[in-house]
N, C-alpha and C positions, 0 to 999 in steps of 0.2 A: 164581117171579113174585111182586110184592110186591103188595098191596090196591089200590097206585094206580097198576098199572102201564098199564092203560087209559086212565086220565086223565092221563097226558105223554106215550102215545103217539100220542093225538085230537092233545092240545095243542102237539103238535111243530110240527102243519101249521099253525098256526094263526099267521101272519105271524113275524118277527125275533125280538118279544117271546113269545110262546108260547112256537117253541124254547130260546131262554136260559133261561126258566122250568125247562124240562124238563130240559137239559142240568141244570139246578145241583141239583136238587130229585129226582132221578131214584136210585134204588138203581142202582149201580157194575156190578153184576153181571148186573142183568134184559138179557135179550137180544131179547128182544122192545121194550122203549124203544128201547135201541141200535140197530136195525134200522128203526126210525121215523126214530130223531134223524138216522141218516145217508141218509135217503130225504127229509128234510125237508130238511137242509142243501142239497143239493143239487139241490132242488126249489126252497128260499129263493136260492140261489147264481144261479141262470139266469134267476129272476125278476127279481130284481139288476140282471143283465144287458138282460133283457129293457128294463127303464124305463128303463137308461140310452139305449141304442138309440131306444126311441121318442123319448126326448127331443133327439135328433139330426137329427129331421125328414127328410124324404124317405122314398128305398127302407128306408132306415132304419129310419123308425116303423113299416113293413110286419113288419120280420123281428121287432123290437120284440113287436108287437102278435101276432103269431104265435106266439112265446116265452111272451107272456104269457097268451095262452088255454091251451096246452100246460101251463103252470105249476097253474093253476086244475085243470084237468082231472086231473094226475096228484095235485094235494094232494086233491080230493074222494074219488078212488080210495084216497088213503091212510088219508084218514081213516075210509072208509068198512071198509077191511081193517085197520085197530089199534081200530075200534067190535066189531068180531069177535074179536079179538085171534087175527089169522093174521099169521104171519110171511113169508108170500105176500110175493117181493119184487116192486117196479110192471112193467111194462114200461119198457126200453131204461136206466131209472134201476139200478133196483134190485141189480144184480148189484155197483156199484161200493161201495167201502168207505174213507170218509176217514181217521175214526176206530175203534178198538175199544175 
């Protein structure tokens, strides 16, 4: 583990720009970023999602709005398990993997 691997795996959750941060800035090897970055990605990916949906009005902004509390909730969880630095993956996220 590298000096700052705590501070890109906080900063993963931390919106679009956070991640890039981290992704570019991060040691290649740390598997605890890696295990952030791709918890984050696809916490950033649904949330994505999420505003587009709201932004579509109707049942829409429901599923939207729903997406988006879920988003919020698993990035606090995240950030709150890489402030520990446990490799603890989230619920229902965590198991998948984009990148290695």
């Amino acid at each position: 583990m590298n000096k700052n691997s705590k501070l890109f795996a906080v900063l993963s959750y931390i919106t679009w720009v956070g991640f890039v941060v981290s992704f570019l800035m991060r040691d290649k090897e740390d598997t605890l970023v890696r295990r952030h970055l791709n918890q984050a990605l696809i916490i950033n990916l649904i949330g994505t999602v999420g505003t587009f949906l709201t932004r579509l009005g109707g049942i829409m902004a429901l599923g939207g709005n729903i997406l988006g509390i879920a988003c919020l909730v698993l990035s606090i969880m995240g950030i709150v398990r890489a402030a520990r630095m446990s490799e603890e993956p989230l619920p229902y996220i965590g198991e998948y993997t984009i990148f290695n």
